[in-house]
C-alpha positions in Angstrom: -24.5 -23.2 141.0 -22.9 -22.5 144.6 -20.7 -19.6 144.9 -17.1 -20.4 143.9 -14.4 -17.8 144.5 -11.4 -20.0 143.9 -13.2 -20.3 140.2 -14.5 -17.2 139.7 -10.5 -16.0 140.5 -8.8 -18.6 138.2 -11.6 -18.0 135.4 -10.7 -14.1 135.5 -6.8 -15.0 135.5 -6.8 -17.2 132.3 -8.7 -14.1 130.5 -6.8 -11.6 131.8 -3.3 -10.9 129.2 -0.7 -9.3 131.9 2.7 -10.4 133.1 1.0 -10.0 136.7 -2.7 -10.6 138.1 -4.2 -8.6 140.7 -7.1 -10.3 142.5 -9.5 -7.4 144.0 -12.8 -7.8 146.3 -15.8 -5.9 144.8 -15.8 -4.5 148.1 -12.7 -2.8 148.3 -12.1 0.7 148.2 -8.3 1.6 147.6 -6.9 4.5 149.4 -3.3 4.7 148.3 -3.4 6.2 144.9 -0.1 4.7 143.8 -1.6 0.9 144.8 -0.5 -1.1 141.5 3.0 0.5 141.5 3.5 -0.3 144.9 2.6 -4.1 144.9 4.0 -4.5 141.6 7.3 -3.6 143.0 7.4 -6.3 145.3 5.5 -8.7 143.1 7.8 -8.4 140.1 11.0 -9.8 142.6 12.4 -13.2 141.2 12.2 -14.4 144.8 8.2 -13.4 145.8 5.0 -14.9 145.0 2.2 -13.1 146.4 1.9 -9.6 147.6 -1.0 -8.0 149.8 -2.0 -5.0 150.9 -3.1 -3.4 154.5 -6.8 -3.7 154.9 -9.2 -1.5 156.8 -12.4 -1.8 158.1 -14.6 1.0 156.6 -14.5 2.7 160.6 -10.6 2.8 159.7 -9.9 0.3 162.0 -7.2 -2.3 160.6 -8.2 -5.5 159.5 -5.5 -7.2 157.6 -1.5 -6.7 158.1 -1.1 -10.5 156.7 -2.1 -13.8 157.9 -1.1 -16.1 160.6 -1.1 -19.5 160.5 -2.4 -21.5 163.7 -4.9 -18.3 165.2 -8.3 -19.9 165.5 -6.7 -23.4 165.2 -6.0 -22.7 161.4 -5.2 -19.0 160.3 -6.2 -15.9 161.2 -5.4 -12.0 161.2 -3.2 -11.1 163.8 -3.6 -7.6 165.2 -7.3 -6.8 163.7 -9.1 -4.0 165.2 -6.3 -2.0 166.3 -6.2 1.7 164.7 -5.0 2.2 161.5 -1.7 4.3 162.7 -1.1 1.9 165.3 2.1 0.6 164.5 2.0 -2.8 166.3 5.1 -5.7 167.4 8.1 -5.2 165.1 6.0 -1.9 163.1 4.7 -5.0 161.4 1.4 -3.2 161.3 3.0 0.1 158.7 6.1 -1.5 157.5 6.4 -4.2 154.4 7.1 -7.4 155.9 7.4 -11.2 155.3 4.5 -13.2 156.1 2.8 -16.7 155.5 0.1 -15.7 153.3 -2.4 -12.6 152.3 -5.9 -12.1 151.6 -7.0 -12.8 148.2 -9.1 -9.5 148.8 -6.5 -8.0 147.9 -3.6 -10.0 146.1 -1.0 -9.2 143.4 1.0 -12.6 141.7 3.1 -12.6 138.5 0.7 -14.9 135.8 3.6 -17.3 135.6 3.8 -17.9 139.5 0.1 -18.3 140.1 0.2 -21.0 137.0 2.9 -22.8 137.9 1.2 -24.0 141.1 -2.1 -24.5 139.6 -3.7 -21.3 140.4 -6.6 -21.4 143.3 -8.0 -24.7 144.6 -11.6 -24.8 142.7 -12.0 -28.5 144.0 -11.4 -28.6 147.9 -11.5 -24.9 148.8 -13.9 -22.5 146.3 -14.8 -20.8 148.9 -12.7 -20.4 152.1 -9.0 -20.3 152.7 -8.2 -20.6 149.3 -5.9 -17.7 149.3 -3.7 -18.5 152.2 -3.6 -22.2 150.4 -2.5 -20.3 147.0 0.1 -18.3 149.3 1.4 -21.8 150.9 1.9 -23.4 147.5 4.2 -20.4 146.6 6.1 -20.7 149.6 6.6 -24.3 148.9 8.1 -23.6 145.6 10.7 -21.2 146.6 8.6 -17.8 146.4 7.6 -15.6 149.4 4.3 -13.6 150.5 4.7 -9.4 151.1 2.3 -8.0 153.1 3.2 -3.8 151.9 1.3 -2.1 154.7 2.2 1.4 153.4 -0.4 0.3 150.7 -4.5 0.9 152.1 -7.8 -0.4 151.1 -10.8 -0.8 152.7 -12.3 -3.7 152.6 -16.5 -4.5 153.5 -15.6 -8.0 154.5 -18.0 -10.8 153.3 -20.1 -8.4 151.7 -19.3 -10.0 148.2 -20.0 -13.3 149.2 -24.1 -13.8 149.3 -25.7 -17.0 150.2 -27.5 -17.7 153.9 -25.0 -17.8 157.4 -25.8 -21.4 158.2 -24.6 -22.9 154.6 -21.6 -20.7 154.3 -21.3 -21.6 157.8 -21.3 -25.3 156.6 -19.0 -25.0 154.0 -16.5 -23.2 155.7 -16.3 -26.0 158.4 -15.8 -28.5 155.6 -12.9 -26.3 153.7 -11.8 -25.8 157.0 -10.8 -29.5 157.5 -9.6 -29.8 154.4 -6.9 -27.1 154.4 -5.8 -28.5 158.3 -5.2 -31.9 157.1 -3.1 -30.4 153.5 -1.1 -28.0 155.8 -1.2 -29.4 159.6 2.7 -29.8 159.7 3.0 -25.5 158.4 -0.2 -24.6 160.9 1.9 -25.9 164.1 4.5 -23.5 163.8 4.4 -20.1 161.6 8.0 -19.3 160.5 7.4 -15.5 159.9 5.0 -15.1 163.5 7.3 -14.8 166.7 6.8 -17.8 169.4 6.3 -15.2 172.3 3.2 -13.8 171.0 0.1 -15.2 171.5 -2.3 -16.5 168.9 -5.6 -15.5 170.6 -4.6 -12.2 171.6 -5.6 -9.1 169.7 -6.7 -11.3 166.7 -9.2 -12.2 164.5 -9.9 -15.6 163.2 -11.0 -16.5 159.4 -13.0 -15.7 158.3 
């Protein structure tokens, strides 16, 4: 059948037996030896959902310091590209912070969060967005998403995916829409991204 993240994640969640779930790319590479305890002490606060780590690409330039709602019309990764010790607005690129959502490349959730809002969105979005969908559900519940940037991976983007560029081209363009018209009020106005930056520069847009 067509590829379906969303299911393949939700599928390894209900046979996994942990307090917590970590979701993890088959084309990551983690760096920080201390990972789990890191995201785990985050991800085991009462008050937060998900928790992500910083992503590299594998020249060690950074690719993911959280995600922004609104970049490329929908979300995207602000600051991509920089290098790795560059420390960006705020040292939002090597300090722990607040943001809207994290890649599910990456992604630590305690079992009982991720089922009481249903887990990933198998139905509307297997493929794309799913995670920053899974991180908006939290926030709508009470519980907030932790980018820890003092915790590295690389990440081969898209290389786990498979499947030829125009369909996955096709099907991101229909889970595209569907995400904007669940979350067009949140898009318009990202609570954790200041209003003085812009959204199309030094950025990346998903995927």
């Amino acid at each position: 059948g067509a590829f379906n993240f969303s299911a393949l994640c939700n599928a390894g969640a209900g046979a996994g037996r942990g307090d917590y779930l970590i979701f993890l790319n088959n084309d990551t590479e983690v760096v920080t030896p201390d990972w789990i305890e890191r995201l785990l002490f985050f991800a085991s606060a009462p008050d937060v959902g998900a928790v992500g780590a910083k992503l590299l690409y594998p020249g060690g330039r950074v690719q993911h310091v959280g995600v922004v709602l609104g970049m490329g019309g929908v979300a995207g990764h602000f600051g991509a590209g920089v290098n790795e010790d560059d420390r960006g607005w705020m040292s939002r690129n090597v300090l722990p912070h607040d943001v809207s959502a994290v890649t599910g490349a990456c992604m630590m959730i305690e079992r009982d969060k991720f089922d009481a809002v249903g887990g990933f969105d198998e139905i509307n979005l297997p493929v794309e967005l799913n995670d920053v969908d899974l991180c908006l559900r939290l926030a709508a519940r009470g519980w907030r998403t932790i980018c820890h940037t003092q915790t590295l991976l690389i990440h081969r983007q898209s290389a786990s995916r498979g499947g030829g560029a125009l369909r996955l081209q096709r099907v991101y363009e229909t889970e595209r829409r569907a995400f904007y018209e669940r979350w067009r009020a949140v898009i318009r106005d990202d609570p954790h991204f200041h209003p003085g930056l812009s959204l199309y520069a030094n950025s990346e847009a998903l995927p």
